[in-house]
C-alpha positions in Angstrom: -55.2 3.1 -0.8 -55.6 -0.5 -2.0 -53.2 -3.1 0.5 -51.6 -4.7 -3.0 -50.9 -0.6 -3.7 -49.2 -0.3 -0.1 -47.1 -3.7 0.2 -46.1 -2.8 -3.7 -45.2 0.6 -2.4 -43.4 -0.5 0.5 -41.4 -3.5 -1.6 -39.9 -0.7 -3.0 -38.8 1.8 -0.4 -37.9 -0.9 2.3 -34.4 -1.2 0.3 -33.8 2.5 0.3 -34.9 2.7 4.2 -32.2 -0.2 5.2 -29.8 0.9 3.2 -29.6 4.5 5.0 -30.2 2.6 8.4 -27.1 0.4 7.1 -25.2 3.4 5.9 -25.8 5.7 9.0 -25.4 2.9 11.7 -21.8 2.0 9.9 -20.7 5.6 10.2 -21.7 6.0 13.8 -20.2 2.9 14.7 -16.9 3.3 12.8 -16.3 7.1 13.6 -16.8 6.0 17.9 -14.9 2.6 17.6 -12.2 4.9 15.3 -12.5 8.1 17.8 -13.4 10.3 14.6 -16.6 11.2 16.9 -14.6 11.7 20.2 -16.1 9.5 23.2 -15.4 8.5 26.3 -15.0 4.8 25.4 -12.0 4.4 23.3 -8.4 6.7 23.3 -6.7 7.1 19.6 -3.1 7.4 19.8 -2.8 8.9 16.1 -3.5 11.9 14.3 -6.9 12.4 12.8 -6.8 13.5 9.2 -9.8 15.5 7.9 -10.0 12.7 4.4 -10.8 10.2 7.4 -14.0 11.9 7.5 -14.2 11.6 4.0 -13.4 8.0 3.4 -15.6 6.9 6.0 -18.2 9.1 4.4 -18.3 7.6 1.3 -17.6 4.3 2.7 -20.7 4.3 4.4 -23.0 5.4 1.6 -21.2 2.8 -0.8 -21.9 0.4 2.2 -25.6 1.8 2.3 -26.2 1.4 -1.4 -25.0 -1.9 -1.9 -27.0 -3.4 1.0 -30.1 -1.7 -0.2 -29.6 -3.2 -3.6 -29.0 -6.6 -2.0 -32.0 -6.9 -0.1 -33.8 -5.7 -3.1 -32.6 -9.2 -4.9 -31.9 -11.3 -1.8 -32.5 -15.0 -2.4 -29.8 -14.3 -5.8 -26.1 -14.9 -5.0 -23.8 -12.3 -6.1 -19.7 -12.4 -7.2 -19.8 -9.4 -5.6 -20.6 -10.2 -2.4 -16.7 -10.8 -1.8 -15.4 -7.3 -2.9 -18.1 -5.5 -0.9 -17.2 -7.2 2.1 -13.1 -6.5 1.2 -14.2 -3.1 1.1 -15.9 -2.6 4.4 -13.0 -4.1 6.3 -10.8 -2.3 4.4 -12.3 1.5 5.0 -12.7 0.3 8.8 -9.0 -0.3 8.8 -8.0 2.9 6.8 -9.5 5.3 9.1 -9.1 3.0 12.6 -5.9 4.3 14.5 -3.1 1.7 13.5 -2.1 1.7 17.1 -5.4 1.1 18.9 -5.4 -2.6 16.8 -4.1 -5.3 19.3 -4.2 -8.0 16.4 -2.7 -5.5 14.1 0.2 -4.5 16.7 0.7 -8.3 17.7 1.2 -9.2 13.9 3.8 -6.2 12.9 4.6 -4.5 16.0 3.9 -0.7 16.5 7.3 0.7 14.6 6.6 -1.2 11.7 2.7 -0.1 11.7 4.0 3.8 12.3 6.4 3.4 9.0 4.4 1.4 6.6 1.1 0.9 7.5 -0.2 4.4 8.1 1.4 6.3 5.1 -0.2 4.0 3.3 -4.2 4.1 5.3 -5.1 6.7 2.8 -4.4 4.6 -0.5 -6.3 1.4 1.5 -9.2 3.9 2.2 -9.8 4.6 -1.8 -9.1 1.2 -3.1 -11.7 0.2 -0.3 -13.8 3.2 -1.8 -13.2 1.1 -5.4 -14.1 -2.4 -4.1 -18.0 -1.0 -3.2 -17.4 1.0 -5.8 -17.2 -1.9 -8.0 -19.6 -4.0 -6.0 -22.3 -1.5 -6.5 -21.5 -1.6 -10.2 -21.9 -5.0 -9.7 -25.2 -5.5 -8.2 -26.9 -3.1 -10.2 -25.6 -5.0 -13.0 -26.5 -8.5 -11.6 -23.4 -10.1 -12.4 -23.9 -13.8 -11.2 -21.4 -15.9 -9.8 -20.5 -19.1 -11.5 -21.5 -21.3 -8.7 
């Protein structure tokens, strides 16, 4: 095989490889840090639901898709950038037990977290699910930002 054949070949697969390396490493670290993989490390003090496995699911392979993509056209700055990054945090926070949060728990208090915040993890988790959802429409689109 000619070398301009291989480092052609290999411009286009090294996307698809770090975005499944992205997209698996997120899930393994999210379902430990969230206890959805039960460890040793960390206790949850709430229920697991099985759409947490879900969400994180597709969270990761949104995550995976858009980071592939975006190595694919690094040096280009996309508007996007913003809403894939909103939706990452967000899908960590709507699977992460709202009790095991110090910052969250210092902010609201644990009463207000059990009433509010936790009905509501499942309705963060799919409009985190629509942020990369929209970022990935984004990047495959190229939709530059204005500055």
């Amino acid at each position: 095989m000619k070398k301009e054949g291989l480092l052609e070949t290999l411009k286009h697969t090294l996307p698809w490889i770090i975005g499944i390396v992205t997209g698996v490493a997120f899930f393994a670290a999210a379902a430990v840090v969230t206890v959805l993989i039960p460890n040793h490390f960390y206790k949850r003090m709430t229920p697991i639901y099985w759409y947490d496995y879900v969400i994180l699911a597709m969270i990761s392979a949104l995550l995976g898709l858009y980071m592939g993509r975006a190595l694919f056209m690094r040096g280009r700055k996309a508007k996007c950038d913003y809403a894939a990054g909103g939706g990452m945090v967000g899908g960590f926070f709507a699977v992460s037990c709202s009790l095991c949060s110090a910052l969250l728990v210092a902010l609201f208090g644990a009463t207000a977290l059990l009433t509010y915040f936790e009905p509501l993890q499942p309705a963060l988790g799919l409009a985190s699910i629509g942020l990369l959802g929209y970022a990935n429409y984004g990047i495959w689109k190229k939709i530059p930002s204005k500055h």
